[in-house]
C-alpha positions as CSV (number, residue, x, y, z in Angstrom):
1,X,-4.5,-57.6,1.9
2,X,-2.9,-54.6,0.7
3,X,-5.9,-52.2,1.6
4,X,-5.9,-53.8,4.8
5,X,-2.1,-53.3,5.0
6,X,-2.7,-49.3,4.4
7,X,-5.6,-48.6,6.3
8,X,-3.5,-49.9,9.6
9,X,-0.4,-48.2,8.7
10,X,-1.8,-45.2,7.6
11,X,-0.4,-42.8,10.9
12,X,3.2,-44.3,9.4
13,X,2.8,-43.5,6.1
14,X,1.7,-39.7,6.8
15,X,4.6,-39.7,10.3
16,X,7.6,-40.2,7.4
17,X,6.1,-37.5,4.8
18,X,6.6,-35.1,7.3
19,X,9.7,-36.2,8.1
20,X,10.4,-35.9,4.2
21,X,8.9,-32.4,4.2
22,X,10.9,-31.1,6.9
23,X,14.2,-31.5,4.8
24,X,14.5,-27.8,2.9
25,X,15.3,-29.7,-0.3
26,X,15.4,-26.5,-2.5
27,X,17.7,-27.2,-5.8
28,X,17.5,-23.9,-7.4
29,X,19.6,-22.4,-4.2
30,X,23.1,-23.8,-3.2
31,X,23.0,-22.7,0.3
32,X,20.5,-26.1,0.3
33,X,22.8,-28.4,-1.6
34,X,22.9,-30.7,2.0
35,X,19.5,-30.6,2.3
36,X,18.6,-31.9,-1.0
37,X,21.5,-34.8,-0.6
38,X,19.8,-35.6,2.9
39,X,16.3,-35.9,1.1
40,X,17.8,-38.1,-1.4
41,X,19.4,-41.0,1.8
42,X,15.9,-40.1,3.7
43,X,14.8,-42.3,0.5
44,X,17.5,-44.2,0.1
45,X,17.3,-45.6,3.7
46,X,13.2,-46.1,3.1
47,X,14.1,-48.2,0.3
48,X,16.4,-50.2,2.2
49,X,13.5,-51.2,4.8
50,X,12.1,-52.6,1.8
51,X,14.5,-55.3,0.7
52,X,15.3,-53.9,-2.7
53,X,17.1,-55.6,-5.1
54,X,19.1,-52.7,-5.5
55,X,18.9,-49.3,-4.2
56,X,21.7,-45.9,-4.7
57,X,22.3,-42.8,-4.6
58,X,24.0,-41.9,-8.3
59,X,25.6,-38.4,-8.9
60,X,25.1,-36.5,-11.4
61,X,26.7,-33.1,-12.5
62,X,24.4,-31.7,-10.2
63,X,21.7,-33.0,-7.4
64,X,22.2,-37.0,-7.6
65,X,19.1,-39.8,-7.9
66,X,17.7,-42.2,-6.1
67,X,17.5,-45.1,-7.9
68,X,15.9,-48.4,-7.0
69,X,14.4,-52.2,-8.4
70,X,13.0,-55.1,-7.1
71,X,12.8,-57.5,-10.0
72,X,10.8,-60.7,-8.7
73,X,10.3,-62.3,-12.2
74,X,12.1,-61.2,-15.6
75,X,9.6,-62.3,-17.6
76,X,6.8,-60.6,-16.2
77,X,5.9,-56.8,-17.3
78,X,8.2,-53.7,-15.6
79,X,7.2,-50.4,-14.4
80,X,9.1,-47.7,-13.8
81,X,8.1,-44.6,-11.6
82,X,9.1,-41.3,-12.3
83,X,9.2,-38.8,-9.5
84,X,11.6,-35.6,-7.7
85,X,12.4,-35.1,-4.3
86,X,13.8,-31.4,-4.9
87,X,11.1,-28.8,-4.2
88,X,10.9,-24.9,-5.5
89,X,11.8,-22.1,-2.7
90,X,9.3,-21.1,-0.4
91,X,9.5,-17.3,-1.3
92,X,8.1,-15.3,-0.3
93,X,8.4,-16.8,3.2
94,X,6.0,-13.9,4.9
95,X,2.9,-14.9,3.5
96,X,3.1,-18.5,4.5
97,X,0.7,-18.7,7.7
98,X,3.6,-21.6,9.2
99,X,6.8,-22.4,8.1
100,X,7.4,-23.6,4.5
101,X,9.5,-26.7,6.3
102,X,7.4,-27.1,9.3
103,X,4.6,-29.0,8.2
104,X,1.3,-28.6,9.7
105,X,-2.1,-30.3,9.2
106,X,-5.3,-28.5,9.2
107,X,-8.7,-28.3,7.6
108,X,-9.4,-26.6,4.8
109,X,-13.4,-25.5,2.7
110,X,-12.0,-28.5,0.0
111,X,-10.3,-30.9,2.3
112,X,-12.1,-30.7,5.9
113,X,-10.8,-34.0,7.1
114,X,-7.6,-31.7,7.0
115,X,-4.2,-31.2,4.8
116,X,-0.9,-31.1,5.2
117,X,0.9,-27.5,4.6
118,X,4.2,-27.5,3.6
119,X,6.6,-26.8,0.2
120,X,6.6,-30.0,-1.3
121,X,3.2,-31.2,0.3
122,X,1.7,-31.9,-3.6
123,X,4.6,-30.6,-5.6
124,X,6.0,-34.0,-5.9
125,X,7.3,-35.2,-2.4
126,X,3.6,-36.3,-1.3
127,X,3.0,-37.9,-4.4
128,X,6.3,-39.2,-5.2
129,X,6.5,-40.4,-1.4
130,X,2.8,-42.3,-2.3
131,X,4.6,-44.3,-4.7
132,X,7.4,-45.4,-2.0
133,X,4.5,-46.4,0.6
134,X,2.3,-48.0,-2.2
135,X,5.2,-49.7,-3.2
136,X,5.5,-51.1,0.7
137,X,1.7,-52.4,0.8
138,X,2.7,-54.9,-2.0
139,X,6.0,-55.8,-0.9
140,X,5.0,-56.1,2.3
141,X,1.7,-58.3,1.3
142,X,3.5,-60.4,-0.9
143,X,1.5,-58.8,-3.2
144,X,3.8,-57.3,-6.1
145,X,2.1,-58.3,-9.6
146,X,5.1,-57.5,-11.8
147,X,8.3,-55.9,-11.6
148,X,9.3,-52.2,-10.4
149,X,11.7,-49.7,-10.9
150,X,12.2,-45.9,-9.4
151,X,13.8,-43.1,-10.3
152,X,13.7,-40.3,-7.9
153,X,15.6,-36.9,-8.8
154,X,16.8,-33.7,-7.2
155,X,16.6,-31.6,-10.2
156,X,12.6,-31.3,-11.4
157,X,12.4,-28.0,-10.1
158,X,15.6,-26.2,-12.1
159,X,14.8,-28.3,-15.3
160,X,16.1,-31.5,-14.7
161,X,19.3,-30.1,-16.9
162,X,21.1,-34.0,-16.1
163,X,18.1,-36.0,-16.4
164,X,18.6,-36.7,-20.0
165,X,22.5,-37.6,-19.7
166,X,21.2,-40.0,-17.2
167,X,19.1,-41.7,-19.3
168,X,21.4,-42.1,-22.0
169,X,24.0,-43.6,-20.1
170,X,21.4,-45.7,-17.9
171,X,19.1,-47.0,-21.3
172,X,19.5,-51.1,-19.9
173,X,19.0,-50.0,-16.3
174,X,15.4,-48.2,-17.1
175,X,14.4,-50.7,-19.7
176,X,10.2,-50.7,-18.5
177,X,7.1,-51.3,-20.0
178,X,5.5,-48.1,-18.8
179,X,6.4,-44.9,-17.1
180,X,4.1,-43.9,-14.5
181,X,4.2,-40.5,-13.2
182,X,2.2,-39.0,-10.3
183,X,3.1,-35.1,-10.6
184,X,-0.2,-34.0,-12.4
185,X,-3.6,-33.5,-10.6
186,X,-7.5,-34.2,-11.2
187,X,-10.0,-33.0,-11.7
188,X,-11.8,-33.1,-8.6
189,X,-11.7,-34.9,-5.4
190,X,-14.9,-36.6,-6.4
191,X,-14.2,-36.5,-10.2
192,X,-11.1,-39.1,-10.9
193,X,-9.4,-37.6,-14.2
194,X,-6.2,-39.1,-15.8
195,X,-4.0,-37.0,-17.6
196,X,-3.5,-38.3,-21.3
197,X,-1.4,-35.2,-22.9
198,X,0.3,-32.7,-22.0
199,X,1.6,-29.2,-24.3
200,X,5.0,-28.7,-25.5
201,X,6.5,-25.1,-25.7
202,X,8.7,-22.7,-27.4
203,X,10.0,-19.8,-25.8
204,X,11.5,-17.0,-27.4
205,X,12.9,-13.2,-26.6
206,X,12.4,-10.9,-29.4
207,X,14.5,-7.3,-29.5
208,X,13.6,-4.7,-31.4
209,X,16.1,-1.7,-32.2
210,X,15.3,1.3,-33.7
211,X,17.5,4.8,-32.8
212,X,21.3,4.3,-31.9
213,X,20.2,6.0,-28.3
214,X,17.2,6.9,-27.1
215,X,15.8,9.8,-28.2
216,X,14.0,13.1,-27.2
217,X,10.5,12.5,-27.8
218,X,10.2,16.3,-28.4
219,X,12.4,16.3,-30.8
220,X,12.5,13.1,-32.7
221,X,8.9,12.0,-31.6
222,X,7.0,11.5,-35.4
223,X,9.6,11.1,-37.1
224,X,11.6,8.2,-36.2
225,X,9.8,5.2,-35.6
226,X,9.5,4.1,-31.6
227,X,10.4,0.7,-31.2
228,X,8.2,0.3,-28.9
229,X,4.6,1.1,-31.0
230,X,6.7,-1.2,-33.6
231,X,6.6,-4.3,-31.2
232,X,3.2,-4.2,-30.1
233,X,1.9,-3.5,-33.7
234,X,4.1,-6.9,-34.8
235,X,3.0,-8.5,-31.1
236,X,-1.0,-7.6,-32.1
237,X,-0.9,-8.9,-35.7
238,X,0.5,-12.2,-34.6
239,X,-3.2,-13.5,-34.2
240,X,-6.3,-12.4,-36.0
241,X,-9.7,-11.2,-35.1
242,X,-10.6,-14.7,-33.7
243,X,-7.2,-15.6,-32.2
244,X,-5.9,-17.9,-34.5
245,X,-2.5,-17.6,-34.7
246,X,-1.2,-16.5,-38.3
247,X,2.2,-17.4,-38.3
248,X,2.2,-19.6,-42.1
249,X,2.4,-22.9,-41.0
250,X,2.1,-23.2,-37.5
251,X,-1.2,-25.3,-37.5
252,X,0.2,-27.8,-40.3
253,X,1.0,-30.7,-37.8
254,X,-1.2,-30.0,-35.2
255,X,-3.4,-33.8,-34.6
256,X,-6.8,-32.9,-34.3
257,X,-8.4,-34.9,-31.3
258,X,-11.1,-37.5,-32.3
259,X,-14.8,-36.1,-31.3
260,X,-14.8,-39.6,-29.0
261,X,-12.4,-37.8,-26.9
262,X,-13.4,-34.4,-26.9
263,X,-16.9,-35.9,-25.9
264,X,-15.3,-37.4,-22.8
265,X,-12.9,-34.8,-21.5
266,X,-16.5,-32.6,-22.1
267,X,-17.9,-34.7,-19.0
268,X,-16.0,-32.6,-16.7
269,X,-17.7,-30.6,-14.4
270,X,-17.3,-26.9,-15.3
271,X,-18.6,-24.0,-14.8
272,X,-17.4,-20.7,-17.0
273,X,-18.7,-18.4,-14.1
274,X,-16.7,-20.0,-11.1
275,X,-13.6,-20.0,-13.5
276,X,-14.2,-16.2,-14.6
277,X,-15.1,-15.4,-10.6
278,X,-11.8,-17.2,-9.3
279,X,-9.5,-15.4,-11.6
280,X,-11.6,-12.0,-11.3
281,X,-12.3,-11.8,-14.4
282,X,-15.6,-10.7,-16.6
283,X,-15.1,-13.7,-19.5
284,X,-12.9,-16.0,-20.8
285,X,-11.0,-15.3,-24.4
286,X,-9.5,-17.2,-26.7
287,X,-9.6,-19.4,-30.2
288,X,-13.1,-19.1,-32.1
289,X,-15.2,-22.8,-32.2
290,X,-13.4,-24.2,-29.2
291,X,-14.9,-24.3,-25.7
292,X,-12.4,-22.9,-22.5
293,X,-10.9,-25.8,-21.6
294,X,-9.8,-26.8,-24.9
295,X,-8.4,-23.7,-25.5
296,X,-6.2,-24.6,-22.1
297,X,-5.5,-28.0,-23.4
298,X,-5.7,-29.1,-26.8
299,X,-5.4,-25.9,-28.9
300,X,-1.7,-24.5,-29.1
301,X,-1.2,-20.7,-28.1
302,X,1.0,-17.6,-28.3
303,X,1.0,-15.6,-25.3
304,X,3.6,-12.2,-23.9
305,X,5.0,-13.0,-21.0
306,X,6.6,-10.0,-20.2
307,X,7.3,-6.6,-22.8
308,X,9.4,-3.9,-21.8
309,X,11.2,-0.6,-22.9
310,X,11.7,2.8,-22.9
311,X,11.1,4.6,-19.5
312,X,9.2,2.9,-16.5
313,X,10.7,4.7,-13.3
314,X,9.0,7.2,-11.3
315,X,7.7,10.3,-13.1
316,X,8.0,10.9,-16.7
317,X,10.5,11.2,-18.7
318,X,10.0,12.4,-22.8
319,X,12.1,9.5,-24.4
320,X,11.5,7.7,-28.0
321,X,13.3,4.7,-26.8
322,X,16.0,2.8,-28.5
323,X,15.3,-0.8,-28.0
324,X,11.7,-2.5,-27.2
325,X,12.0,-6.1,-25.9
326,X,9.4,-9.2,-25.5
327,X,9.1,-12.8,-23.7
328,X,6.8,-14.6,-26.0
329,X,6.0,-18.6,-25.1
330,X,3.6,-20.9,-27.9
331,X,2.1,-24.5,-25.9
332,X,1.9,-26.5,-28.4
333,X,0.2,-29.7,-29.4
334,X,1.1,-33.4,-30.1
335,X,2.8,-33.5,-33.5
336,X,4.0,-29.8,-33.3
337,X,8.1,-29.9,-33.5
338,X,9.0,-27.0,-31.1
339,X,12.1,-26.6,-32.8
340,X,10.5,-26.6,-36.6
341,X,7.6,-23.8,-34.7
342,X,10.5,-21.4,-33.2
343,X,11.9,-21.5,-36.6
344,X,8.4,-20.6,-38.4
345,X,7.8,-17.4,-35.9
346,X,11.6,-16.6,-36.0
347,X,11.5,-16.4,-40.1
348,X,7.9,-14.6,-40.0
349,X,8.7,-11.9,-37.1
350,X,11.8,-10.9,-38.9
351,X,9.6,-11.1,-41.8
352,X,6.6,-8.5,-40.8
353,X,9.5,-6.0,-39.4
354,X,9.4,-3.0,-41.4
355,X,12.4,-1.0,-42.4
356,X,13.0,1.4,-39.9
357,X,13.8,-0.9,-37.2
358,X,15.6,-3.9,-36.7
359,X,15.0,-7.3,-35.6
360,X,16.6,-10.0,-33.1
361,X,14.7,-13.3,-31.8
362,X,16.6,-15.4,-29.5
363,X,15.1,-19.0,-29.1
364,X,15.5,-19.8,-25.2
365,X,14.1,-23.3,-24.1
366,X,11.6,-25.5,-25.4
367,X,10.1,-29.2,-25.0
368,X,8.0,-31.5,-26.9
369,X,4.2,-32.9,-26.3
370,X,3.7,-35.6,-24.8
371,X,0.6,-37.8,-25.7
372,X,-0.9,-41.2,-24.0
373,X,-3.6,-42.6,-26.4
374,X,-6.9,-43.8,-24.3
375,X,-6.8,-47.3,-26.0
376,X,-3.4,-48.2,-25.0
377,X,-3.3,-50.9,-22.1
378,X,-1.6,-48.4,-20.0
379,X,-4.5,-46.2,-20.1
380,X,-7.3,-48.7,-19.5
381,X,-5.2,-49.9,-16.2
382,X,-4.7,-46.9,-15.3
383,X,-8.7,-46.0,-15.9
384,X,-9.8,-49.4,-14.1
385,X,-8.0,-48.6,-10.9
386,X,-9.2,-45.3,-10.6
387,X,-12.9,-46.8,-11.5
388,X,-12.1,-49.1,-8.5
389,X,-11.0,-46.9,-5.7
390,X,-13.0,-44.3,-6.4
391,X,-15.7,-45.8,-7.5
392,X,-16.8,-44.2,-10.4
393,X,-14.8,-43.8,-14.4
394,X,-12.2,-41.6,-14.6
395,X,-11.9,-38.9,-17.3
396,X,-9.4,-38.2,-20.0
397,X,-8.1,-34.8,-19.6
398,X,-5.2,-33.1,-21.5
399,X,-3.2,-30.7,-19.2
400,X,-2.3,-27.6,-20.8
401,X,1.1,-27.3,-19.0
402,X,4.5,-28.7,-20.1
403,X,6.6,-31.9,-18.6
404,X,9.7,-31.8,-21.4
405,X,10.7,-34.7,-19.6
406,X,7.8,-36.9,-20.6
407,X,8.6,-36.6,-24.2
408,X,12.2,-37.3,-23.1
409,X,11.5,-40.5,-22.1
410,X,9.9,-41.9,-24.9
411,X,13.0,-40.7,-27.4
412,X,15.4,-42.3,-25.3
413,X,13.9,-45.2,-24.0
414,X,10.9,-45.4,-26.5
415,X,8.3,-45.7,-23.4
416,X,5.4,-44.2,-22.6
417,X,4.2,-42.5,-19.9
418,X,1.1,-42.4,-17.6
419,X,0.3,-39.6,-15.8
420,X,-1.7,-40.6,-13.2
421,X,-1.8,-37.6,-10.3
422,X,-3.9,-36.9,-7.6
423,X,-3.3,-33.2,-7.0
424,X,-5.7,-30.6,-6.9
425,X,-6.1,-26.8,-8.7
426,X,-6.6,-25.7,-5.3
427,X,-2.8,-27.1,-3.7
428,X,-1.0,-23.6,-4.2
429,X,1.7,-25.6,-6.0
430,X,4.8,-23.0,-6.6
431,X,3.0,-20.8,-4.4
432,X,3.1,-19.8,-0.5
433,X,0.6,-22.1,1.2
434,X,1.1,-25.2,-0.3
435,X,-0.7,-28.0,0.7
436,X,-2.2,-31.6,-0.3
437,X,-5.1,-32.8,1.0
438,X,-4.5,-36.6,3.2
439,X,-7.7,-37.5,1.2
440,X,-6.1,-37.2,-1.6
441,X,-2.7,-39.2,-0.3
442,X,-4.1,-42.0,1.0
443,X,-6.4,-42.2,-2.1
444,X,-3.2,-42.3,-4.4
445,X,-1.4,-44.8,-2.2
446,X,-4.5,-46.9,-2.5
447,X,-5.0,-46.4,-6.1
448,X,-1.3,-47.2,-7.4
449,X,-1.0,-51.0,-6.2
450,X,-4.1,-50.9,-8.8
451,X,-2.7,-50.0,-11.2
452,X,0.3,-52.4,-11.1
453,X,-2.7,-55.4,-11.1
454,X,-4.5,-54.1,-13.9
455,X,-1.6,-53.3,-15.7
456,X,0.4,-56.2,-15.0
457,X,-2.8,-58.6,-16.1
458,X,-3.4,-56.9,-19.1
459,X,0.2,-57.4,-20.3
């Protein structure tokens, strides 16, 4: 009943995503602050067609949430969907080929029965907005296995800096069995991959000061150490000949994966010559006895994001500078604490200094792994629907990016998560362009009432 009940309503389902996409819903700028409340009733009202047992809008210091249940038997198992209706900014507008908030559908090499362009499209309001529609096909089937809950936010995209006061003062009103989550991707649109870990982080801005003023490179140059040539020389001895990172400690809670799993997320189609050709590059690099996409997934890193210093307008300019700065970010593992790992570079950086300059590292942000084990009854619901719509088993894959808000959840409300997304590589997420392929919406809007059976059984 509830395939039959999306495959006739599926011209509805796609009509009110574009509706949703049209609304500029951009948090990070306040000149959209009505937009992103008018995204949040668009929802609100949707929900209302549905007979909820309770829907609202709740304020928050900043953009509000959506918040929603239909509870049809306590007893049975709850879910709770995670998702965000705020999107980034379309910058830079001129290399969008149609208006970020004018959403068109065409074909594309990977999706030729066509995709919808517009911010948002993937990035979360198409996959949040499957969860609303999937939602529908039970309600409206009689179909509902267990019991749901929703929370939709406005602030994903600018760090969901309320989320977690929220949650704290809303602990009885989340209370779920599972967190499911579609605002990952897969692997393929013919390879069905569920995400089972993602990387925390640890960002930090080092400073390194040498002269009072900058200096005559003439004059001084040989004489008084550049703080510069300092920084990269601490930067470059960070990690040895075969990029392991040598910061004492650092690996001493890192969980090794089981061989089981690596042997399951090493059944993914890949090919180290289309990765090195779509990047333009000649190979890939990184930590000795470790293949390229565990380096990207289950291996932490330490990476320069951005170093800078010294002279860089047009022309030259003979200076020994005074100051030499870096952005350095470490993903880390399940198990790593990111603030026990900031503290470890922080006390071995100033460490390595030598005397003739001096050191400042200022931590920034940070957030914790997040892991879902692939024996957990989550998982194996989660594995059996995608087995089912797609016909063939999904694989485990870690993602090598960082949700701080998964690991949130499972402090405060001691729940796990499932990530269970239907994006591709190939969406131009954050990017002009952005897209999601109606394949790939339909597919998740079919696949999610799956999951609530499976999971809701299992229980």
């Amino acid at each position: 009943m509830v395939k039959k009940y999306i495959d006739t309503h599926k011209e509805q389902f796609l009509n009110e995503l574009i509706e949703l996409l049209k609304i500029p819903s951009v948090s990070a700028d306040p000149k959209y602050k009505k937009d992103v409340a008018d995204a949040a009733e668009f929802l609100k009202v949707k929900f209302e067609d549905l007979d909820v047992d309770r829907v609202e809008i709740i304020p928050t210091k900043g953009h509000p949430v959506v918040y929603a249940e239909k509870i049809i038997d306590k007893n049975l198992p709850t879910i709770l969907v995670y998702g965000h209706y705020d999107v980034q900014p379309a910058d830079p507008i001129e290399l969008w080929e149609s208006g970020p908030f004018e959403p068109v559908i065409k074909p594309t090499k990977i999706h030729p029965e066509g995709a919808i362009f517009a911010r948002g499209a993937c990035d979360d309001k198409g996959q949040m907005y499957m969860h609303l529609k999937a939602f529908e096909a039970m309600v409206k089937t009689n179909s509902l296995p267990c019991n749901a809950k929703f929370i939709i936010e406005g602030e994903e995209e600018v760090g969901s800096e309320n989320l977690e006061t929220f949650i704290k003062e809303n602990i009885e009103m989340l209370a779920a069995d599972i967190i499911l989550v579609s605002d990952t991707g897969m692997i393929a649109k013919d390879v069905p991959s569920v995400t089972t870990g993602l990387r925390g982080l640890s960002y930090v801005e080092v400073a390194v000061t040498g002269p009072n003023r900058d200096l005559h490179s003439g004059l001084y140059g040989g004489a008084v150490a550049n703080p510069i040539n300092i920084l990269t020389k601490m930067i470059a001895s960070l990690q040895d000949e075969n990029n392991h990172i040598v910061i004492p400690g650092f690996y001493d809670d890192v969980l090794e994966i089981s061989q089981e799993e690596r042997n399951e997320m090493a059944r993914a189609p890949f090919s180290e010559n289309d990765y090195c050709e779509a990047i333009d590059i000649r190979e890939t690099a990184g930590e000795k006895g470790f293949s390229t996409l565990e380096r990207a997934t289950i291996r932490p890193t330490l990476d320069v994001n951005g170093i800078w210093g010294g002279y860089i307008g047009e022309g030259a300019k003979t200076v020994l500078p005074s100051q030499a700065f870096a952005k350095i970010s470490m993903r880390l593992v399940p198990n790593q604490d990111p603030n026990k790992i900031t503290k470890l570079f922080q006390d071995h950086f100033e460490s390595i200094a030598p005397k003739s300059v001096r050191v400042k590292v200022t931590p920034h942000h940070g957030g914790e792994p997040a892991l879902t084990p692939i024996d957990s009854f989550a998982y194996k619901a989660a594995s059996q629907a995608m087995e089912e719509s797609f016909g063939k088993k999904p694989i485990p894959m870690r993602s090598g990016g960082s949700i701080p808000i998964i690991s949130m959840f499972e402090k405060v409300l001691g729940t796990k998560t499932i990530l269970m997304g239907f994006g591709l590589d190939s969406d131009a997420i954050h990017s002009p362009n952005e897209h999601y392929g109606l394949f790939n919406y339909y597919k998740g809007i079919e696949t999610i009432p799956l999951f609530y059976k499976y999971f809701a059984n299992q229980k």
